[in-house]
Each structure stands twice: as structure tokens, then as C-alpha cells.
C-alpha positions as CSV (number, residue, x, y, z in Angstrom):
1,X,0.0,0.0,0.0
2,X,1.1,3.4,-0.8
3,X,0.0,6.5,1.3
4,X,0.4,9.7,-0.1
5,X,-0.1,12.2,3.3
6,X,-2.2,15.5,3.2
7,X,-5.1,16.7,5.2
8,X,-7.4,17.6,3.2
9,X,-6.8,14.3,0.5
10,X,-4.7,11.8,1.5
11,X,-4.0,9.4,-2.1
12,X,-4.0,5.5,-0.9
13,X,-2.9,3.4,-3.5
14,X,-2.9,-0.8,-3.0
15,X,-0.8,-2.6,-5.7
16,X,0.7,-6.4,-6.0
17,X,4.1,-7.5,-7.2
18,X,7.5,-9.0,-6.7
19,X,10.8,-6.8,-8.0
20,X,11.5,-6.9,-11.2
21,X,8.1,-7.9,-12.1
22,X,5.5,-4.8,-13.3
23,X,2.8,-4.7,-10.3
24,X,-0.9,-4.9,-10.8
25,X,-3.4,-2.0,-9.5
26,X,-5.7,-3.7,-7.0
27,X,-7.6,-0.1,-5.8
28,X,-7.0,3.6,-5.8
29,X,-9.0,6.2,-3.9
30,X,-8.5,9.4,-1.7
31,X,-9.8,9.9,1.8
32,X,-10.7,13.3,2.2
33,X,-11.4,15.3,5.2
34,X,-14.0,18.6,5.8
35,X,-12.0,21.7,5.6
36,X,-14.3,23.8,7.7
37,X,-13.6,20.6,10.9
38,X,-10.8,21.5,13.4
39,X,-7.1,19.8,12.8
40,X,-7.9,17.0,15.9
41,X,-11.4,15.9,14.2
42,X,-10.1,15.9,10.6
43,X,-6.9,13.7,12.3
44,X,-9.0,11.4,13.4
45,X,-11.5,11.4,10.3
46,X,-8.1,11.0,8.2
47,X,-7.3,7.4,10.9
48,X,-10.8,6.3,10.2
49,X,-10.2,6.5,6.5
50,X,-6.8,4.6,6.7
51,X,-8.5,1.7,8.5
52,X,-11.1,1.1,6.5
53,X,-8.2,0.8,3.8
54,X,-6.2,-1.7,6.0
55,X,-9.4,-3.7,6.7
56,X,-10.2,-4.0,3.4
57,X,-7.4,-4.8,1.6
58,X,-4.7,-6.1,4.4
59,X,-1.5,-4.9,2.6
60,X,1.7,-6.8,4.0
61,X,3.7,-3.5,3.6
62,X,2.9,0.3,3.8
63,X,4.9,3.1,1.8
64,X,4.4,6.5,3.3
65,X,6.0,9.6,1.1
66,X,8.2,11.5,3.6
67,X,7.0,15.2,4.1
68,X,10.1,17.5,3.0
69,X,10.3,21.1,3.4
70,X,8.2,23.7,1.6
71,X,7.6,27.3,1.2
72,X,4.1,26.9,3.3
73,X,4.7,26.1,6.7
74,X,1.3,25.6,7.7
75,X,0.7,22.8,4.7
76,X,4.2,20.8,6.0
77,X,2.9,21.1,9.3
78,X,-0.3,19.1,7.7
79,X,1.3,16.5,6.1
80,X,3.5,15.9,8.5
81,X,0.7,15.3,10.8
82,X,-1.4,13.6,8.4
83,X,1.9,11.7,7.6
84,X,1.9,10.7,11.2
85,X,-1.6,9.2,11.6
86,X,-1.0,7.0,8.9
87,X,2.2,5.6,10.3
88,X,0.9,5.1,13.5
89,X,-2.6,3.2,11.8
90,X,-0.1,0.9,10.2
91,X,2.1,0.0,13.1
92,X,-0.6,-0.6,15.3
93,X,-1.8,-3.1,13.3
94,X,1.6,-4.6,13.0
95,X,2.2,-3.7,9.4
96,X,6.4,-2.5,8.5
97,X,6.2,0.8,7.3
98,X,8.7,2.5,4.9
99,X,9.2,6.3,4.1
100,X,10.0,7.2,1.0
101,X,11.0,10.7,0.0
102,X,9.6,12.1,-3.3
103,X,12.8,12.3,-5.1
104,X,13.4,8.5,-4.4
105,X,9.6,7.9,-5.8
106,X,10.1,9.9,-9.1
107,X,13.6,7.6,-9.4
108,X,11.6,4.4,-9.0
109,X,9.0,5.3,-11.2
110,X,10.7,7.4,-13.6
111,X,14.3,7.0,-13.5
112,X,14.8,10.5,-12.9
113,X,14.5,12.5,-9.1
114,X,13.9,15.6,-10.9
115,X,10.9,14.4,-13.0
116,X,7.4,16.5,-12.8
117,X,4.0,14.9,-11.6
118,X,3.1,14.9,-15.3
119,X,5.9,12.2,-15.8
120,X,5.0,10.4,-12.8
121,X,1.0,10.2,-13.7
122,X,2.1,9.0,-17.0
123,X,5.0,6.4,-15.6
124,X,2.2,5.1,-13.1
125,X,-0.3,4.6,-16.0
126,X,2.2,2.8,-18.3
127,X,3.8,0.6,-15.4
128,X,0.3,-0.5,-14.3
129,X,-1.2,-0.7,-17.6
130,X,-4.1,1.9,-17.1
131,X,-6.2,3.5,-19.3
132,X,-5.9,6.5,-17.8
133,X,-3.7,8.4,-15.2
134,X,-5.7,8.2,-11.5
135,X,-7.3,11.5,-10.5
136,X,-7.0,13.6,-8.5
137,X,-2.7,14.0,-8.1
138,X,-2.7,12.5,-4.7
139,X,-4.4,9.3,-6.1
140,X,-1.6,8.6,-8.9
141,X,1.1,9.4,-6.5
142,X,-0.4,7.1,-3.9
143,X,0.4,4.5,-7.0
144,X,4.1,5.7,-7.5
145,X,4.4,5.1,-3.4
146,X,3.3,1.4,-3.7
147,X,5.2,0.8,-6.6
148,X,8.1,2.3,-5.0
149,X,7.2,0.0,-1.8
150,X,7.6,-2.9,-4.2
151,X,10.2,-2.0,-6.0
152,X,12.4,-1.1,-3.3
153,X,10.4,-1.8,0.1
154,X,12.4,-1.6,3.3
155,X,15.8,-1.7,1.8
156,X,15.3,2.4,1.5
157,X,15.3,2.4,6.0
158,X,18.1,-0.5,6.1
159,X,20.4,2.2,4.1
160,X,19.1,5.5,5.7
161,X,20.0,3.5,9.0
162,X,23.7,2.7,7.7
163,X,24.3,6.1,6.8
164,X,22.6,7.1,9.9
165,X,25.0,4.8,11.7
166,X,27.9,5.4,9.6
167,X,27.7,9.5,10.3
168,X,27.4,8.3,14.8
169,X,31.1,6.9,14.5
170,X,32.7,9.7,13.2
């Protein structure tokens, strides 16, 4: 399962495969919380979403994008928290999660950190063999997430851990 985090929609894509093998599109959808709710009720209308999406479809892995720095503070601050619900969903129920940043995604997808969410729609579509790119945005990156999470799954936090490690000695 790929999650990609926001308040307001939060993409969830659920895919199967093995590397090195093209991955089939099992579901695609958005959960979307009411704007005019407070943060604290939208959270926990954003959890309810997420389970309903882990009962349904039981994915044995979830890829989360990793919130990066932008120029709106308030909309990081957002993510991050939506980011955070969705991780804590998944480990409650026991399910590894990875985070995946969005340069590493466009890589996987792609072949290219720098490509544009037109490129990404349009990798997602090809890779799964859709007629069309998944709308809204969030929806086809959720995709790009869970193909990532296939793709490249935990080995992304077994590195960020060595570097991690790595930078402690010195």
C-alpha cells in the first residue's frame, strides 16, 4: 500500500508484485477530510479513513511519502501530521512501514529524481497498464508510493540506518 499524506486528501494506493516484475493496481481512492472541521477531528477522520483501507485490503507492507520542506509552513505542518496518523494506523496493526522521499519515488517510477508529476502520472499509468492516469494528483502518487514499496520496500530504511549509523562513528 502506498500512502500519499495530506489533510485535506490523503491518495491510498494498494498494488501487487514482486521486484523486477510490473505490479498490478488492485484499488485507488482518496480519503478526504471537511476543511471547515478542526485539525484534531479531521486527524481522526483522516485514521478512520486509513483503516477502513487496511481492513479492506490487508497490505503486508505500507509506503508512506516523507514530508520534505516547503515554502508553506502551515501545509508541512499538515502532512506531517497527516503523515503521522497513517504511520501510527499501520504499526498498530503490526504492518512495516517505509518512508520514501519524493525524489526517491520519481527515481523508481521514472528513473529521474527531478521528473514533474506529469511524468509520474504518465510512468504510473504505463507501469500498471491503465487507461488512464488516477485522478485527482494524490491518487496517482499514492500509486508511485506502492510501486516504490515494491520495487524497493524496506531496503530504503536498512540504508538511511547505515548512513545514519555510519555519520554516529565519526
Amino acid at each position: 500500500m502506498g500512502i500519499d499524506p495530506g489533510l485535506t486528501r490523503c491518495g491510498i494506493g494498494v498494488v501487487e508484485g514482486k521486484v523486477g516484475r510490473p505490479p498490478t493496481m488492485i484499488a485507488v481512492g482518496v480519503v478526504r477530510t471537511p476543511v471547515i472541521e478542526d485539525v484534531a477531528a479531521r486527524l481522526v477522520s483522516l485514521e478512520r479513513g486509513i483503516n477502513e483501507w487496511l481492513d479492506e485490503y490487508q497490505p503486508e507492507a505500507v509506503g508512506i511519502e516523507r514530508v520534505f520542506a516547503q515554502h508553506n509552513l502551515n501545509s508541512v505542518m499538515d502532512t506531517a501530521q497527516a503523515s503521522g496518523v497513517a504511520a501510527l494506523t499501520a504499526a498498530r496493526r503490526g504492518v512495516p512501514v517505509t518512508f520514501h522521499t519524493p525524489s526517491e519515488v520519481k527515481a523508481a517510477v521514472t528513473g529521474s529524481g527531478s521528473a514533474d508529476k506529469a511524468q509520474v502520472a504518465a510512468m504510473v499509468t504505463r507501469i500498471l497498464k491503465l487507461g488512464a492516469a488516477p485522478r485527482p494528483a494524490d491518487a496517482a502518487d499514492a500509486l508511485a508510493i506502492a510501486i516504490t514499496q515494491v520495487w524497493r520496500g524496506a531496503g530504503t530504511n536498512r540504508y538511511a540506518a547505515a548512513v545514519a549509523a555510519a555519520k554516529g562513528k565519526r
